[in-house]
C-alpha positions in Angstrom: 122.3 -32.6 -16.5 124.6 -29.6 -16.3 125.6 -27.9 -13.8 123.3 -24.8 -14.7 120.7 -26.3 -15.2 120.9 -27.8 -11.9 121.1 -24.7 -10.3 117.6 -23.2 -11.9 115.8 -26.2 -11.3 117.1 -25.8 -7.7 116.3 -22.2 -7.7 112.9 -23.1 -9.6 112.3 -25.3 -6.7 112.6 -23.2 -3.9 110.7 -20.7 -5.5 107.5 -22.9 -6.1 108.2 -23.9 -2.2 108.9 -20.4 -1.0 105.7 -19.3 -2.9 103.8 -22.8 -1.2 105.1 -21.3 2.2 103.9 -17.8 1.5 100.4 -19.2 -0.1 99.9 -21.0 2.9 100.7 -18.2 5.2 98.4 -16.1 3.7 95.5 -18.5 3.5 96.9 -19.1 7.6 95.9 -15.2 7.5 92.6 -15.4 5.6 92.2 -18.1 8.1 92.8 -16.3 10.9 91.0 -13.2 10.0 88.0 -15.1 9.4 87.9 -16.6 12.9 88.1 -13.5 14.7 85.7 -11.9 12.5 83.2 -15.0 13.7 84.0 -14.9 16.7 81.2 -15.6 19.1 80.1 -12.2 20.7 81.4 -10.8 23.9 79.5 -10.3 26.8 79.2 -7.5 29.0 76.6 -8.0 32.1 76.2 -4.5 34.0 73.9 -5.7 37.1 72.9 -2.1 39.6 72.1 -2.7 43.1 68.3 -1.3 43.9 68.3 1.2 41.0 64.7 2.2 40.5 62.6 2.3 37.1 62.8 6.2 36.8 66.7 6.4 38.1 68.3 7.2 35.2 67.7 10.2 32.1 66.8 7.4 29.4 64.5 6.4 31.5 63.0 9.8 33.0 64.8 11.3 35.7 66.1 14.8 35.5 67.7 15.0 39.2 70.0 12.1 38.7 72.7 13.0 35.8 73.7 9.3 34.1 75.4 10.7 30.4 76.9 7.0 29.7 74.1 4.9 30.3 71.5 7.5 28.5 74.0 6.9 25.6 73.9 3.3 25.7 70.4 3.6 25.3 70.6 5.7 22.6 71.7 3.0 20.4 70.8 0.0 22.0 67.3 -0.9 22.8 65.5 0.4 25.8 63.0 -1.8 27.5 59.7 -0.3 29.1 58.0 -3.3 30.8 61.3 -5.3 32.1 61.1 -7.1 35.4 62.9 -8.2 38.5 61.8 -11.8 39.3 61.7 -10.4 42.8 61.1 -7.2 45.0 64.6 -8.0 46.3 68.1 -9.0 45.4 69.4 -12.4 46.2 66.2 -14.0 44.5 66.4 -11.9 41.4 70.2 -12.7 41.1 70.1 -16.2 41.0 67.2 -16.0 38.5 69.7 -14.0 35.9 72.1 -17.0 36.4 69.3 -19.5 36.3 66.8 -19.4 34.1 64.4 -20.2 37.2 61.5 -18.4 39.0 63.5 -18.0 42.2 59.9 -19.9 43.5 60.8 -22.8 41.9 64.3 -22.6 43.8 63.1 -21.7 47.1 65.4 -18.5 46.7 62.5 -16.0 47.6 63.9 -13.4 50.2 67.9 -11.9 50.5 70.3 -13.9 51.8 70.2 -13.4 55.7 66.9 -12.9 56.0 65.0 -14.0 58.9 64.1 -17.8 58.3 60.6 -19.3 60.4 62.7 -20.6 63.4 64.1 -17.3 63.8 61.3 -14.7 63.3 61.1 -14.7 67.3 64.3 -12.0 67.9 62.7 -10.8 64.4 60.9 -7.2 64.0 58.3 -9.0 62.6 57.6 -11.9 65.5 54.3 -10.2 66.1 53.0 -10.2 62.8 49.9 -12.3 61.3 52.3 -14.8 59.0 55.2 -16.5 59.7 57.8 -16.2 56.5 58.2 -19.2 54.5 61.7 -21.4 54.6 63.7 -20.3 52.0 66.7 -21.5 50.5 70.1 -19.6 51.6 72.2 -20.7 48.8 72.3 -20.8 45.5 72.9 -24.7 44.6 75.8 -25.7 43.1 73.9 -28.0 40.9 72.2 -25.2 39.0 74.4 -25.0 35.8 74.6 -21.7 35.4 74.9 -18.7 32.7 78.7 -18.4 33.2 79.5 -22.6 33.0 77.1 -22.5 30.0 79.0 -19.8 28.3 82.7 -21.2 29.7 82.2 -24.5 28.3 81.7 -23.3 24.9 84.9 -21.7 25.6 84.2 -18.1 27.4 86.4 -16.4 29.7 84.1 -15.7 32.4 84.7 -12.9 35.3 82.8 -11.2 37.9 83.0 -8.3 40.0 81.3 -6.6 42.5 77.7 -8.1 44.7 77.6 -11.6 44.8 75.1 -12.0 48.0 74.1 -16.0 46.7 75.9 -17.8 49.4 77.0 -18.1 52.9 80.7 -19.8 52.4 83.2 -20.1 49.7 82.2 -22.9 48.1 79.2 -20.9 47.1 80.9 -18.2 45.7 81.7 -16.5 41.8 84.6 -19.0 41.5 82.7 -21.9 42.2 79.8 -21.2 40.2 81.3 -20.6 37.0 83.3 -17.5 37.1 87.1 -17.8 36.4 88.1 -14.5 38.2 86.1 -13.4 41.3 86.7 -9.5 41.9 85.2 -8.6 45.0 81.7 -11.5 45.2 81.2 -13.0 48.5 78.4 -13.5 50.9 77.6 -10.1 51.7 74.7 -8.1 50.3 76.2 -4.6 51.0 79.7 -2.8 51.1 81.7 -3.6 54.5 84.7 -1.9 56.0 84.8 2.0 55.0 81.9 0.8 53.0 82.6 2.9 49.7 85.8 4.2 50.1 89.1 1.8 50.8 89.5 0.0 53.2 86.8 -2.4 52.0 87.2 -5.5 54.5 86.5 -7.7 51.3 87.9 -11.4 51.2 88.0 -11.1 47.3 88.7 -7.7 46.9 92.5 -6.1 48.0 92.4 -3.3 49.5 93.3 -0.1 47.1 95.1 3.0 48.5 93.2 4.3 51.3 90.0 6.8 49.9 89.7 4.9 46.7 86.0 4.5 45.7 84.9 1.0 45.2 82.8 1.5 42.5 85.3 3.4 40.3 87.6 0.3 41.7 85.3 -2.3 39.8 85.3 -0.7 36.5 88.8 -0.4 36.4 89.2 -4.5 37.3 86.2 -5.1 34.7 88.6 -3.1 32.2 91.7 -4.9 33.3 90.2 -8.3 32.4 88.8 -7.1 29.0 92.7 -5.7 28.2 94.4 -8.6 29.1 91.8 -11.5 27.5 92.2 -10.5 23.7 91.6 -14.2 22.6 88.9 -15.6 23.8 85.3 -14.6 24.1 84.4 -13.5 27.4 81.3 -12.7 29.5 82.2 -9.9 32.2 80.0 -9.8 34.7 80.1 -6.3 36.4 78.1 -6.3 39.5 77.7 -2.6 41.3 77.4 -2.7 44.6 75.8 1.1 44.1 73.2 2.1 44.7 72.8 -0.1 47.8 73.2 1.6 51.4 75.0 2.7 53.0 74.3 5.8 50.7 78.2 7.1 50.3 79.4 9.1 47.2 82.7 10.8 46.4 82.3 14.7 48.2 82.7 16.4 45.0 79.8 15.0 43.8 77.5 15.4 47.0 78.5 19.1 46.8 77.4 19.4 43.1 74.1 17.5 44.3 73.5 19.7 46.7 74.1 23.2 45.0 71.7 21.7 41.9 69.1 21.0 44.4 69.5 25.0 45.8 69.5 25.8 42.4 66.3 24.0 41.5 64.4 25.1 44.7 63.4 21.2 46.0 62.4 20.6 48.9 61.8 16.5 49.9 58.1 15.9 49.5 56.5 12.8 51.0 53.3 10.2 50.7 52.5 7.4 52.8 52.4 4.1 51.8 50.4 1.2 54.0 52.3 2.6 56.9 55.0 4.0 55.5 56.4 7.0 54.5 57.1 6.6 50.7 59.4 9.5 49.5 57.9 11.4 46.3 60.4 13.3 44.5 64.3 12.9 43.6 66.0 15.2 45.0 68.0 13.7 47.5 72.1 14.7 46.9 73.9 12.0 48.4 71.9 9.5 45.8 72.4 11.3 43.1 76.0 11.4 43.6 76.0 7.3 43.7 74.1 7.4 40.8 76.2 9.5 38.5 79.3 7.9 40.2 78.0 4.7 39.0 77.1 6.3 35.8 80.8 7.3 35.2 82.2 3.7 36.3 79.7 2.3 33.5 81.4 5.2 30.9 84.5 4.1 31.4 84.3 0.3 31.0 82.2 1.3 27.8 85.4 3.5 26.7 87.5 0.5 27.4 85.5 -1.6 24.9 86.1 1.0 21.8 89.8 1.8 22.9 90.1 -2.0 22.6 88.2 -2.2 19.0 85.9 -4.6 20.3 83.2 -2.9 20.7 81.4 -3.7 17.6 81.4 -7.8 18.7 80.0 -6.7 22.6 76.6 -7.7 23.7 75.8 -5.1 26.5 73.1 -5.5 28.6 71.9 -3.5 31.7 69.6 -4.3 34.3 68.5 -3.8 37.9 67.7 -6.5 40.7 64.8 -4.6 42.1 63.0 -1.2 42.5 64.5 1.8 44.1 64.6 2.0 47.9 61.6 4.4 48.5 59.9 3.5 51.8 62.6 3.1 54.0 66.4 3.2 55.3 67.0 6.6 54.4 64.3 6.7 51.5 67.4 7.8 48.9 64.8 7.9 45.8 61.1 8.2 44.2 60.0 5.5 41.4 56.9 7.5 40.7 54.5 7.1 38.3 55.0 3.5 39.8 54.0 2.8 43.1 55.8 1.6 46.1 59.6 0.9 45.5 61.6 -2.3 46.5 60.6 -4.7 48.9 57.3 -4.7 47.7 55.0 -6.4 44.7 54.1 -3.1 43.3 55.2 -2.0 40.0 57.9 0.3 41.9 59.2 -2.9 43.8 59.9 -5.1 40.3 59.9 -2.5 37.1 63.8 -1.8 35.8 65.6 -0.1 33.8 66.7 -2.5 31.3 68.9 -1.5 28.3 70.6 -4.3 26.1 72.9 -3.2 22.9 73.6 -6.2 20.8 75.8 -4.6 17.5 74.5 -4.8 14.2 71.1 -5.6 15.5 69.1 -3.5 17.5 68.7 -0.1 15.8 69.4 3.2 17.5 66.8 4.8 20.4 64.7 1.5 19.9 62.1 1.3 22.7 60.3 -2.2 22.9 57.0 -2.6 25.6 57.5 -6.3 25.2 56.7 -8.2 28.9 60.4 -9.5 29.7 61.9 -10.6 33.1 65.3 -11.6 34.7 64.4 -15.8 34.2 64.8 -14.6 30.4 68.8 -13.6 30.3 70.1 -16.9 30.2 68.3 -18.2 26.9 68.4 -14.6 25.6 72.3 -14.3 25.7 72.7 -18.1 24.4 70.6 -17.6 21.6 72.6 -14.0 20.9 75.6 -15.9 21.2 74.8 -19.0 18.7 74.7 -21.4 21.2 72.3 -24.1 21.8 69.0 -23.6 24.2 69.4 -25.6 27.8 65.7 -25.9 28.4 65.9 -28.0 31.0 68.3 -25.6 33.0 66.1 -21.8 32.2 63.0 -23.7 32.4 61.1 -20.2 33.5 63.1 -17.7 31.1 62.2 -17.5 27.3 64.5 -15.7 24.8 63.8 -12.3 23.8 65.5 -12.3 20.7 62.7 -11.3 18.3 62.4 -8.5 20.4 65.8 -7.0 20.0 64.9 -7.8 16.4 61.9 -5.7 16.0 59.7 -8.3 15.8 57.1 -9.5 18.4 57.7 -12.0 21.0 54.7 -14.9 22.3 52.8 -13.5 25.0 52.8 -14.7 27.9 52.2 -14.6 31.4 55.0 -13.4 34.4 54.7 -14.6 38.0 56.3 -13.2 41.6 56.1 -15.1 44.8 57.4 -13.0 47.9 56.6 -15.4 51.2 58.3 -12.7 53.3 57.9 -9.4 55.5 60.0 -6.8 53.7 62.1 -4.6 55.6 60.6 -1.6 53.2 57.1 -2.5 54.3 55.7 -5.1 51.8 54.0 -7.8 52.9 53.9 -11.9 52.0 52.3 -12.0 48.8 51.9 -13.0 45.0 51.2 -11.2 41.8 50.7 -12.3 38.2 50.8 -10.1 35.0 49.2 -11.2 32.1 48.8 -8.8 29.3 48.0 -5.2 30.4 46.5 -6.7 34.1 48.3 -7.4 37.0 46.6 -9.2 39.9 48.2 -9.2 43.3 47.2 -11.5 46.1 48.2 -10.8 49.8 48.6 -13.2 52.1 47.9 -12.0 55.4 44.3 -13.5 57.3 41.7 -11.3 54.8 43.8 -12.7 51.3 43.2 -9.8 49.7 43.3 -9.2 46.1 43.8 -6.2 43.9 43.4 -5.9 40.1 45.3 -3.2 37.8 45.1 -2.2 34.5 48.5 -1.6 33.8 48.5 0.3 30.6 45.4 2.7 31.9 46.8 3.0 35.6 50.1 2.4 35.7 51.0 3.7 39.0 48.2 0.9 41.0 45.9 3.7 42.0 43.1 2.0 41.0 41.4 -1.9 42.4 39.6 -3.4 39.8 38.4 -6.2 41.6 34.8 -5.0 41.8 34.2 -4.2 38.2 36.1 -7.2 36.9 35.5 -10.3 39.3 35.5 -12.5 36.7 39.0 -11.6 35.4 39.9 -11.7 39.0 38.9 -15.1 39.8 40.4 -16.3 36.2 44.2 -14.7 37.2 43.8 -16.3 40.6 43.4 -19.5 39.1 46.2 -18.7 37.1 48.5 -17.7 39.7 47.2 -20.6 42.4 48.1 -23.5 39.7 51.4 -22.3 39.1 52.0 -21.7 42.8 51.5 -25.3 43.0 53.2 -26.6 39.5 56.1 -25.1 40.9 56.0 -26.1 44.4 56.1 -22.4 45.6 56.3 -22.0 49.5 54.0 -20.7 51.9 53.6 -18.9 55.2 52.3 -19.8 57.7 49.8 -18.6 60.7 51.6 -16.9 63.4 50.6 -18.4 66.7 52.7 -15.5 68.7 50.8 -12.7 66.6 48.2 -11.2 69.2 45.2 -12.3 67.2 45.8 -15.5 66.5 43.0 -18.0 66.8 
């Protein structure tokens, strides 16, 4: 072979391997561009801390000023008859990272809360009923939404109200969550409360006057910048609206020049025995609420800057009714009745928003009965993963909902064994279609009966004109008091009428 010819076969040959190299790096691409465009869905969890049903524009109020989360809702899907699985938080937490009627854990009061053997240095030592035991921890052997979600290969973070454990070993880190940004035992902000210092074991301090809720949007949106390969599930958990009621000053001011402006004055109700506030109007709140509002805008913000907010499952939710009937009385839930610590609709009813891309269609409104039990299978089943029956026993996927289509009926359970300190009493309630039946524990077990979509607020007892659809939801609620082995009080032999 000559020499030439040598030298074009050789050429010829690196050509054919140049283009091989090229062919593959482009199929590499195609490759690569493929995967990210099937990319399981990220997952942004915004939880608020006692934010009631009518607390935000999308969802009624016209005091309280919340621009971000009213757009959310404008093209996500808004839903009208969502639930807390309790009047209070700890209970209705673990049941978003469950699956499980907090009843069926023995989770039923806050964290803290005054167990049986120590109801006598308790406000409520004199009452009828002692509360039943409850469980101060969420178990470690509850696999929950963030290990399901990390070992299919999530980055998983938290910030903000944890409130599901005494100690460490209890906490965000060891329950799922790779990064921990600010969860630990207590229910409420510590230190300078919502300002810097914080006096928070998983939270540094930031320079002295930051706001804490501003702070946890802006470590939410540090995780999201720096995790641009996985799929994650951020879990941003405000410690707002809780009291202490604290707000940044400018926004108190505005608050208080719009309620001048408006000419409101606070206007009151009673409720059992206590005073049940009956308007919004109060500054202070409303600043928390549009501070929170803000925090929630710029975390959204984050998502488009990043370009990822097109693959972003948002979801927002409440872990009870807004504080109406006591410690300060910051807000109203009317129409609904009562606020949190109590089984009235005002106690359980949230504002729930979820925005899943490409599905839900803009302003959608759904009535469909869902509950906090149902986020775990939800989010799986939006995320292409496999169901974990066994795990979110109590929650059922809502999918066909955010579909447009109608979900299986069904019925929704509470069990509160407790005193609240907002007034409520030990109790149960069942809702089952457009009724609601509530039973009370105390010596006379009384029961009430609602029509829920003629009488939304509970003025009405229907108990008389309907026994027979009394006695049938009682049946309903005693059997699965007793499938699930729910706890009970019991008599108090220090109450002053005690047999």
């Amino acid at each position: 072979m000559k020499i030439s010819s040598i030298k074009t076969y050789v050429f010829l040959a690196t050509g054919v391997a140049a283009l091989a190299v090229l062919m593959g790096s482009v199929s590499w691409m195609g490759n690569e561009f493929e995967v990210r465009k099937k990319q399981r869905p990220n997952v942004l969890f915004i939880l608020v801390d006692d934010l009631g049903w009518k607390d935000v524009g999308a969802f009624g109020s016209t005091f309280y000023e919340t621009p971000a989360i009213d757009a959310l809702a404008a093209k996500g899907m808004s839903f009208t008859n969502a639930y807390a699985a309790c009047p209070v938080c700890s209970p209705t937490r673990a049941s978003i990272l469950t699956g499980k009627y907090p009843a069926r854990m023995k989770t039923t009061d806050w964290f803290g809360a005054p167990q049986p053997s120590t109801v006598a240095k308790h406000w409520t030592r004199d009452r009828p009923l002692l509360p039943a035991a409850y469980e101060e921890n969420m178990a470690l052997q509850e696999f929950t939404l963030a290990e399901a979600l990390k070992e299919k290969g999530y980055a998983t973070f938290f910030a903000g109200k944890w409130h599901l454990g005494e100690t460490e070993k209890f906490w965000p880190e060891n329950q799922g969550f790779d990064i921990n940004k600010g969860g630990y035992f207590s229910g409420s902000p510590r230190g300078n409360h919502y300002f810097s210092p914080y006096n928070n074991p998983r939270l540094p301090d930031g320079p002295v006057g930051e706001n804490l809720t501003d702070r946890l949007a802006n470590e939410t949106i540090a995780f999201i910048k720096n995790n641009p390969s996985k799929p994650f599930l951020a879990y941003l958990s405000f410690y707002s609206v809780h009291t202490p009621l604290g707000a940044p000053e400018e926004l108190i001011k505005k608050y208080e020049a719009k309620k001048a402006k408006l000419g409101l004055n606070d206007q009151w109700g009673v409720e059992g025995t206590q005073k049940v506030r009956l308007n919004q109007c109060l500054p202070v709140y409303g600043a928390m609420v549009e501070s929170m509002d803000r925090a929630v805008g710029k975390v959204l913000k984050a998502l488009k800057d990043q370009e990822i907010d097109q693959n972003t499952i948002i979801v927002f939710m409440s872990d009870n009714g807004g504080l109406s009937t006591a410690e300060g009385h910051p807000t109203s839930n009317l129409p609904l009745r009562a606020g949190k610590g109590w089984l009235y609709e005002g106690g359980i009813r949230e504002p729930m928003i979820v925005y899943w891309p490409g599905v839900t269609k803009t302003a959608q409104k759904s009535d469909q009965l869902v509950i906090s039990t149902d986020f775990y299978p939800t989010i799986l089943d939006m995320c292409g993963l496999a169901q974990l029956p066994e795990q979110h026993m109590d929650g059922k996927s809502f999918v066909s909902a955010l579909k447009g289509k109608p979900m299986a009926t069904r019925p929704v359970f509470w069990h509160y064994p407790h005193y609240g300190n907002q007034g409520g009493s030990p109790g149960s309630a069942l809702r089952d279609g457009d009724w609601k039946l509530i039973e009370w524990f105390e010596e006379d077990r009384q029961v009430e009966l609602y029509n829920l979509r003629s009488d939304i607020g509970e003025t009405r007892n229907l108990v008389a004109e309907n026994p027979e659809k009394a006695k049938e939801m009682l049946g309903q609620l005693n059997t699965w008091r007793q499938h699930i082995g729910a706890g009970m009080p019991a008599k108090n032999p220090a109450h002053k009428t005690a047999n």
